[in-house]
C-alpha positions as semicolon CSV with decimal commas, in nm:
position;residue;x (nm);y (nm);z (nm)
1;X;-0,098;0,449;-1,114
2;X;0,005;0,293;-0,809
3;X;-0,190;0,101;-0,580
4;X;-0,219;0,219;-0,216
5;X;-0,308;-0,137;-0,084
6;X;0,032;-0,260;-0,029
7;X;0,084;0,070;0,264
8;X;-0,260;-0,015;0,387
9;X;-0,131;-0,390;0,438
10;X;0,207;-0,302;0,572
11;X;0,045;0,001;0,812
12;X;-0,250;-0,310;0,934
13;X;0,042;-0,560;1,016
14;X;0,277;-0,354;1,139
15;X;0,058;-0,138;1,347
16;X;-0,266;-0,350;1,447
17;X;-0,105;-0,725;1,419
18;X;-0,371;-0,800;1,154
19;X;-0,391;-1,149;1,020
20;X;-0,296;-1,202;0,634
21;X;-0,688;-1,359;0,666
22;X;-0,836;-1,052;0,767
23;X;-0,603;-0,871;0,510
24;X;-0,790;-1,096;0,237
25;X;-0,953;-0,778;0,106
26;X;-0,658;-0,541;0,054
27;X;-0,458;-0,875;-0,107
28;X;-0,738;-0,965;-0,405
29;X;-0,676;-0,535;-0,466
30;X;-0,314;-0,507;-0,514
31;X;-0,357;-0,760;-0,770
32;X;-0,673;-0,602;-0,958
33;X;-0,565;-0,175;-0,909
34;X;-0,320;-0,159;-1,185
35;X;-0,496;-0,337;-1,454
36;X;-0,825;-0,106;-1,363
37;X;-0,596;0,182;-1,406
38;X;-0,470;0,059;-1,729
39;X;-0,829;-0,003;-1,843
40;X;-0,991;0,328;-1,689
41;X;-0,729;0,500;-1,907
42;X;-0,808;0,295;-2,215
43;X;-1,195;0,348;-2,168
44;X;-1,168;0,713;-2,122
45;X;-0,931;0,767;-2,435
46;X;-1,172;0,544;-2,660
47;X;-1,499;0,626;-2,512
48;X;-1,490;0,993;-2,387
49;X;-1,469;1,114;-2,735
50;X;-1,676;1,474;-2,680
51;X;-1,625;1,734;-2,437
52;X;-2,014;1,592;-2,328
53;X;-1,854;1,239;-2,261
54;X;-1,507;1,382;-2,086
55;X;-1,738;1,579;-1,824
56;X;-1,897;1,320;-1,753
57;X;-1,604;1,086;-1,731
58;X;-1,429;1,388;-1,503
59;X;-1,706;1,355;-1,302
60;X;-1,721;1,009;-1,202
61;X;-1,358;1,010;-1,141
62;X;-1,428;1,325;-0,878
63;X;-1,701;1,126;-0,703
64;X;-1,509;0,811;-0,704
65;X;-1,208;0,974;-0,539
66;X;-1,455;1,188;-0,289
67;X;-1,597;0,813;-0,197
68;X;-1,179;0,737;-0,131
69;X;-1,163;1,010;0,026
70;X;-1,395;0,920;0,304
71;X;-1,289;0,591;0,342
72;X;-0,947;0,692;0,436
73;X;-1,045;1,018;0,648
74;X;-1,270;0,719;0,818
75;X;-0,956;0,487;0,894
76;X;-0,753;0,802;1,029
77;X;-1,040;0,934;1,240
78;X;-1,126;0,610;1,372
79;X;-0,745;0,436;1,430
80;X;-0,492;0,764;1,451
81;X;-0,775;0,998;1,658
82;X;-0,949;0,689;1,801
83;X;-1,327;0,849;1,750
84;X;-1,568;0,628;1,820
85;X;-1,933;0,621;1,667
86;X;-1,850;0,679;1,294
């Protein structure tokens, strides 16, 4: 799975002149996204063992990418369409 961090870095630099200090964030995540993956995978294969278990794993996953989901929407609302008050 790969991370998105390095495009939000790149886009932030390139775009907005951000500071590799204000950057700190995105920087501690490249590092950290692939392992999660790796273990997310592992947990899921080991621990989601009944269809009960897998439903609920499906379902975090779902809300998880839902909370992603508004996070970037956000950024491209905010930066691309320049709304203000969100």
């Amino acid at each position: 799975m790969p991370t998105i961090y390095p495009k939000h870095v790149k886009a932030l630099k390139e775009q907005f002149n951000s500071s590799n200090e204000a950057l700190k964030f995105f920087y501690v995540h490249i590092g950290g996204d692939e392992e999660h993956a790796d273990n997310g995978i592992q947990f899921a294969a080991r621990y989601a063992n009944t269809p009960e278990k897998r439903r609920a794993a499906i379902a975090a996953v779902r809300a998880s990418a839902e909370v992603r989901y508004a996070y970037m929407s956000g950024i491209y609302r905010r930066y691309v369409l320049e709304e203000t008050g969100l």
